[in-house]
N, C-alpha and C positions, 0 to 999 in steps of 0.2 A: 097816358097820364099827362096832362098840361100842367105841374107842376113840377118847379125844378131848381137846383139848390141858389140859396140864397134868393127867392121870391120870398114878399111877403105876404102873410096869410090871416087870414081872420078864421075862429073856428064856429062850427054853426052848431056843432050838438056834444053831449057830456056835462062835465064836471067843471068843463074850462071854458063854457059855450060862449061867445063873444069876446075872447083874447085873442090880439093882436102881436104875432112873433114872426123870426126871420125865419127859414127854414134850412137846417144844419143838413139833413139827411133827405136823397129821396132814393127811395129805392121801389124803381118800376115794377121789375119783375115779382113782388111781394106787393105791390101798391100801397105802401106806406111811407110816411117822412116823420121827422123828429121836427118837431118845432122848437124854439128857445124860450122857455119858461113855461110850456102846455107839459100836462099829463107827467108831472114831476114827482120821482117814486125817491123814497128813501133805500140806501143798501149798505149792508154792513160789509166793510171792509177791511178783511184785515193785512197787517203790514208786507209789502211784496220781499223788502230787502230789510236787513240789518239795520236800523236808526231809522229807519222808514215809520210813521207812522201810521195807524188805521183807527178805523172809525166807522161813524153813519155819514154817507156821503150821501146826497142828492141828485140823481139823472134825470136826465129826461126821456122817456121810453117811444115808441113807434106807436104812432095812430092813422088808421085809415083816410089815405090820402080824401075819400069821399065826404070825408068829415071837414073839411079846410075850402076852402073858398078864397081863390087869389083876390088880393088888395089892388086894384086901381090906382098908380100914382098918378094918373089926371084927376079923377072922381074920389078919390080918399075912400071908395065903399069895397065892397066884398062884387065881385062879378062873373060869370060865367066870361068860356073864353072862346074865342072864335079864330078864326085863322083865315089868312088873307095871302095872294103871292104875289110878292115883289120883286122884279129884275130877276125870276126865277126863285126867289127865299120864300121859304113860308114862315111868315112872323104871325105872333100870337095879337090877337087883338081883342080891347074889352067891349061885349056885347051891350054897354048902357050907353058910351060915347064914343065908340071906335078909334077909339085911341091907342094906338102901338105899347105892347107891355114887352 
């Protein structure tokens, strides 16, 4: 999985298909991440402690990393990722302008 927390993502297919968010969660081994504002479920909550209130809260739930498309900060688009190695690092690189992500 080439994606990983705090990358930005554009999403290509659903309900949220061309939102742009930061990515909170990734979780390889499940191949999913939570993005910031995609695929946002309401939940009833109710109070955990004494004075505590509850409610309907808003989350944002796990969708298939396959579905997101890392954001190029050189190119501003959505781009597949490649990988290159440097001084023995393998750094992620964007397959439109090769440019280091």
């Amino acid at each position: 999985m080439n994606i990983k927390k705090d990358d930005k993502v554009v999403v290509l297919s659903g309900k949220d298909k061309g939102k742009q968010g930061k990515v909170l969660v990734a979780d390889p081994k499940g191949l999913k991440v939570i993005v910031e504002g995609v695929n946002v479920a309401t939940k009833h909550q109710k109070p955990q402690r004494q004075g505590q209130d509850g409610g309907i809260i808003k989350v944002e739930t796990p969708i298939y990393a396959a579905k997101v498309q890392l954001v190029c900060p050189k190119c501003g688009k959505g781009t597949r990722i490649g990988h290159k190695f440097v001084d023995g690092k393998k750094l992620r690189v964007c397959k439109k302008c090769g440019a280091e992500i």
